[in-house]
Backbone bond lengths (Angstrom), bond angles and torsions (degrees), N, CA, C in turn:
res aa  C-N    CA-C-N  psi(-1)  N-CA   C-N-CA  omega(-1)  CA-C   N-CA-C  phi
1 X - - - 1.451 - - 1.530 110.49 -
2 X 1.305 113.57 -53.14 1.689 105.44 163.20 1.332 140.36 -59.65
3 X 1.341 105.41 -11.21 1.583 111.35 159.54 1.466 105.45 -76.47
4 X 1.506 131.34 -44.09 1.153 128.08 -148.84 1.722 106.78 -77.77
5 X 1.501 98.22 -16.56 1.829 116.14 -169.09 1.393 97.20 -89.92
6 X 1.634 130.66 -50.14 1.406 133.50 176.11 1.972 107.24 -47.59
7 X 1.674 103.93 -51.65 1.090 98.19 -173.89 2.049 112.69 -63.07
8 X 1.385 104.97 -33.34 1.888 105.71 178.64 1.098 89.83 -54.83
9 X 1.763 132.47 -56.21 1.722 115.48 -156.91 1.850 98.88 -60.77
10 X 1.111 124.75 -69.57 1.620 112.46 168.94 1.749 102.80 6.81
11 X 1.273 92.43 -98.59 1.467 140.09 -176.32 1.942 96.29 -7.19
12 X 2.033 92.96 -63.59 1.304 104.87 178.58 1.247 106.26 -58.83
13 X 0.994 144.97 -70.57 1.935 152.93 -168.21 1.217 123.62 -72.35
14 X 1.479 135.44 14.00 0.807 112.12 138.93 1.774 106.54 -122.49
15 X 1.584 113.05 34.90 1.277 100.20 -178.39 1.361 111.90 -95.72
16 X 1.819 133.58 56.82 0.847 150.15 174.84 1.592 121.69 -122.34
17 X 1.522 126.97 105.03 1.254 145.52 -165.85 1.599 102.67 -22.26
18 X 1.293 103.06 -62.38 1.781 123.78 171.07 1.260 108.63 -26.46
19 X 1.427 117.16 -91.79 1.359 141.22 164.32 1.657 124.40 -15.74
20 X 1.390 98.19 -46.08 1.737 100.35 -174.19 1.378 98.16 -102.50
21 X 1.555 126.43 5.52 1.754 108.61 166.36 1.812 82.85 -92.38
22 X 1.178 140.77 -26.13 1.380 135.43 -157.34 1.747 85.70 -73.31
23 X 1.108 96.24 -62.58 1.675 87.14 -172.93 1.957 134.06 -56.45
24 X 1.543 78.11 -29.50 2.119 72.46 166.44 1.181 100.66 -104.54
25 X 1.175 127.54 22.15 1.613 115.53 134.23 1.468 128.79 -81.34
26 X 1.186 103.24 -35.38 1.649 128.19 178.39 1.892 93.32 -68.10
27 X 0.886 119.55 -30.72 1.456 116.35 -159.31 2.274 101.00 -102.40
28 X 1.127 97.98 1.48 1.470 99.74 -176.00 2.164 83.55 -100.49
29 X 1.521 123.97 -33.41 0.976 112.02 167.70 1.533 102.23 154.33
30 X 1.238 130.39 -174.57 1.672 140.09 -145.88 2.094 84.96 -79.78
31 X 1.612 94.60 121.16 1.812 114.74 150.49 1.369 104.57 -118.88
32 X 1.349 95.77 155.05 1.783 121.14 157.07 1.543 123.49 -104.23
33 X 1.186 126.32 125.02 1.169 120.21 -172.56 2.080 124.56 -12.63
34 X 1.047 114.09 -46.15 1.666 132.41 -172.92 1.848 77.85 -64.82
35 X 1.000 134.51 -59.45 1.700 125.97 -163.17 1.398 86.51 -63.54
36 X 1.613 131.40 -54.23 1.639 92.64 -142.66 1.629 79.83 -68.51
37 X 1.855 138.89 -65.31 1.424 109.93 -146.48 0.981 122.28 -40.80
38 X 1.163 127.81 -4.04 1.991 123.18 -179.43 2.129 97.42 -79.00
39 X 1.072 103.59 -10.28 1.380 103.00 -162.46 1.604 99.57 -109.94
40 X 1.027 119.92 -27.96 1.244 121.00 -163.37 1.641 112.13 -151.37
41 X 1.691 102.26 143.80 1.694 114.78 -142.04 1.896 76.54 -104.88
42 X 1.562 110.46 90.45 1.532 104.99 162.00 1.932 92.55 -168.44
43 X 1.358 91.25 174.53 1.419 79.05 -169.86 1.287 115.46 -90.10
44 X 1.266 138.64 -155.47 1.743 144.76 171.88 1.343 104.40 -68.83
45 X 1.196 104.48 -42.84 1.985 103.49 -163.85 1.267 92.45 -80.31
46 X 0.933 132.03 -10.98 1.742 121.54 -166.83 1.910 117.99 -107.88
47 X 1.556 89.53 -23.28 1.801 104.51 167.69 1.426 90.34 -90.22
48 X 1.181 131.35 -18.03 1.962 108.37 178.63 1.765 100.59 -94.32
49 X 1.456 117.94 -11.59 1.381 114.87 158.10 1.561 118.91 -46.86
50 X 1.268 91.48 -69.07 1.678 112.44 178.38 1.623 117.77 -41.33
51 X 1.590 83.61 -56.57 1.961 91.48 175.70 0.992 121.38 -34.98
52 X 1.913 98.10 -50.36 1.507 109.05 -159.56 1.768 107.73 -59.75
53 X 1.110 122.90 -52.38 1.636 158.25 -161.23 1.750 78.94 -66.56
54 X 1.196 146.31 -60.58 1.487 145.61 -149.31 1.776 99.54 -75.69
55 X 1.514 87.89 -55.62 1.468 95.26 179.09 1.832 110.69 -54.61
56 X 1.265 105.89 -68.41 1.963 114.98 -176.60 1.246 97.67 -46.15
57 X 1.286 139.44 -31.57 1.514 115.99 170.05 1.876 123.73 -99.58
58 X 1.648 91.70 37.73 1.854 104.42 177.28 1.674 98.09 41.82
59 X 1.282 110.91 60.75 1.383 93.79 -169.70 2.540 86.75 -120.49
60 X 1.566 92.76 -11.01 1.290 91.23 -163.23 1.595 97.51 -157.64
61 X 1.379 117.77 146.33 2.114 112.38 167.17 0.921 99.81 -141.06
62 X 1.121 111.57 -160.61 1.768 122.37 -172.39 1.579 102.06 -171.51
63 X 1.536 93.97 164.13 1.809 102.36 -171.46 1.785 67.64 -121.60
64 X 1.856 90.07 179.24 1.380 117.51 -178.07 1.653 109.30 -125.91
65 X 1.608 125.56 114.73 1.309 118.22 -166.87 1.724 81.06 -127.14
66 X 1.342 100.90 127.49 1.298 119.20 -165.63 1.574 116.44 39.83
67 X 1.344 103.52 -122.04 1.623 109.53 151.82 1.366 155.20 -96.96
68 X 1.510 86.57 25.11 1.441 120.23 173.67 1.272 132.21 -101.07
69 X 1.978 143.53 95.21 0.989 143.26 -157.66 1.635 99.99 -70.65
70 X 1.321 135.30 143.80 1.456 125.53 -157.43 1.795 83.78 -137.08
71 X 1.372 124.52 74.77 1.183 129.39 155.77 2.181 126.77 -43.74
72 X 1.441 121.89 127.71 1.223 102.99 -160.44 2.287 73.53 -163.69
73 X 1.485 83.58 129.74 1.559 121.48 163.27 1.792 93.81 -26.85
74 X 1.605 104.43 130.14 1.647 102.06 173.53 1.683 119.04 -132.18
75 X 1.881 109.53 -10.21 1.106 126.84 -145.97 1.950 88.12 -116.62
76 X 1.232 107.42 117.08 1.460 103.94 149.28 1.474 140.98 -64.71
77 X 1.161 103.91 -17.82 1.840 122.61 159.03 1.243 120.53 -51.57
78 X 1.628 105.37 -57.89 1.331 113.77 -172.13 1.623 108.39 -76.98
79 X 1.168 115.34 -54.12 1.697 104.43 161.03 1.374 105.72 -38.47
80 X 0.683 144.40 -77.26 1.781 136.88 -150.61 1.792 102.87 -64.48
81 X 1.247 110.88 -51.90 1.921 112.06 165.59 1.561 100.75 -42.88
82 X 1.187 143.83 -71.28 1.122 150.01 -124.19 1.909 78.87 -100.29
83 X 1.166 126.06 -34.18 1.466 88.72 159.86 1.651 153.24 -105.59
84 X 1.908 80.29 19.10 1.936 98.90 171.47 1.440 89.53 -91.66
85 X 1.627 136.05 -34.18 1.449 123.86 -167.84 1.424 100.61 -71.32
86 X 1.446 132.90 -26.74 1.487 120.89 -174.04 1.640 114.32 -82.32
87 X 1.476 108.36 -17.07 1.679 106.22 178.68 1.547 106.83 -54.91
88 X 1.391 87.74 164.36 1.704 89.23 170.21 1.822 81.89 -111.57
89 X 1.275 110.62 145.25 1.283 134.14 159.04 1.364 130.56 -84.94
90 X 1.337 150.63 92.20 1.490 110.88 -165.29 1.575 109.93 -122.35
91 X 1.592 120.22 129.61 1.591 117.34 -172.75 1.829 98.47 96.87
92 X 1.190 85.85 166.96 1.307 127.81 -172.64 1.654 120.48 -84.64
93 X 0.749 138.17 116.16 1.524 121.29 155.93 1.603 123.93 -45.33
94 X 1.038 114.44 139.40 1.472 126.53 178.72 1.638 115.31 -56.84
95 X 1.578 107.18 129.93 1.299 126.39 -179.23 1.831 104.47 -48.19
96 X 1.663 138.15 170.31 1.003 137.90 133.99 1.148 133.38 -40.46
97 X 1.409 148.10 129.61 1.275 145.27 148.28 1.448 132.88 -14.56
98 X 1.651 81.93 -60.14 1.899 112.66 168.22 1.078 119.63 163.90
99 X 1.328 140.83 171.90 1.100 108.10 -158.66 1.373 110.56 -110.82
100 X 1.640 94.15 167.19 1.717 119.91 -163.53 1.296 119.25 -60.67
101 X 1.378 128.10 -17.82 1.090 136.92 -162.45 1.880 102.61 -94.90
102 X 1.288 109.25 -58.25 1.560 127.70 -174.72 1.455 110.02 -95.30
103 X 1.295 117.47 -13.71 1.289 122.40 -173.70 2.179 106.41 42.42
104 X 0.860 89.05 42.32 1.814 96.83 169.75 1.884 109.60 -148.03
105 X 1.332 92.38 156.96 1.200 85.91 -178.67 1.598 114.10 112.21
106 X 1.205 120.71 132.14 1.976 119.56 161.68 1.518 108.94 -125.80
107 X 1.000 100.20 145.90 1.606 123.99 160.16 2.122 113.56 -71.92
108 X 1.226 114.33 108.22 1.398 111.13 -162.94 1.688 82.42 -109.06
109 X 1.426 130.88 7.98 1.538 99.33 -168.91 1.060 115.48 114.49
110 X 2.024 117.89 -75.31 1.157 118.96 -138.74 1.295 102.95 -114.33
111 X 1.337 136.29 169.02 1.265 120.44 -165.43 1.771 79.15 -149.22
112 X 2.014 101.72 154.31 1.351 120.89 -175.33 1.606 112.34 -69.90
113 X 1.380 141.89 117.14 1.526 128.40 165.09 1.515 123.79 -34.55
C-alpha cells in the first residue's frame, strides 16, 4: 500500500502542464534553468517553483557547474510515465459482451439521458 500511495504522490506532482514539458526536456538530457526559459513561456521564479516541487519529490537533482544549477531526470517512474504519456493511442477499448454476473445483456455504446 505504501508503494501504491508514493507512486499517486508521483502521479500528483508531476500532473502539471509546466512540469511534464520540464521533464521531457530533462529526459532528452541535463538543462539549467536559462535552457528551460527558451523552452517554456513562464518566468524564472516560477520554473524554480516547479524545480523546487520535482526535486522534494526525488523525482529530479542537479549538480552545480560554476554558476549554473545543471538539473537532469532522477526517477525511473517518471521516465517510463513520460513514455505511455507521449504514445499516441488511437480508439477505444472494446465494449463487454454482457455482463459477467447474469451473463445477459450487451453494451451498444449508448446510454439513455
Amino acid at each position: 500500500m505504501n508503494d501504491l500511495i508514493s507512486k499517486i504522490e508521483v502521479l500528483k506532482t508531476v500532473s502539471h502542464p509546466v512540469r511534464v514539458t520540464i521533464l521531457q526536456e530533462l529526459s532528452k538530457g541535463v538543462k539549467c534553468v536559462s535552457d528551460m526559459q527558451e523552452f517554456l513561456d513562464v518566468s524564472q521564479p516560477n520554473i524554480s517553483q516547479h524545480l523546487s516541487a520535482l526535486r522534494h519529490a526525488n523525482l529530479i537533482d542537479y549538480f552545480i557547474d560554476g554558476r549554473l544549477r545543471c538539473y537532469f531526470l532522477k526517477s525511473r517512474l517518471v521516465a517510463e510515465l513520460l513514455e505511455v504519456i507521449e504514445k499516441d493511442y488511437q480508439g477505444d477499448l472494446p465494449g463487454p459482451e454482457c455482463c459477467p454476473v447474469t451473463k445477459k445483456g450487451t453494451y451498444s455504446g449508448k446510454h439513455k439521458k
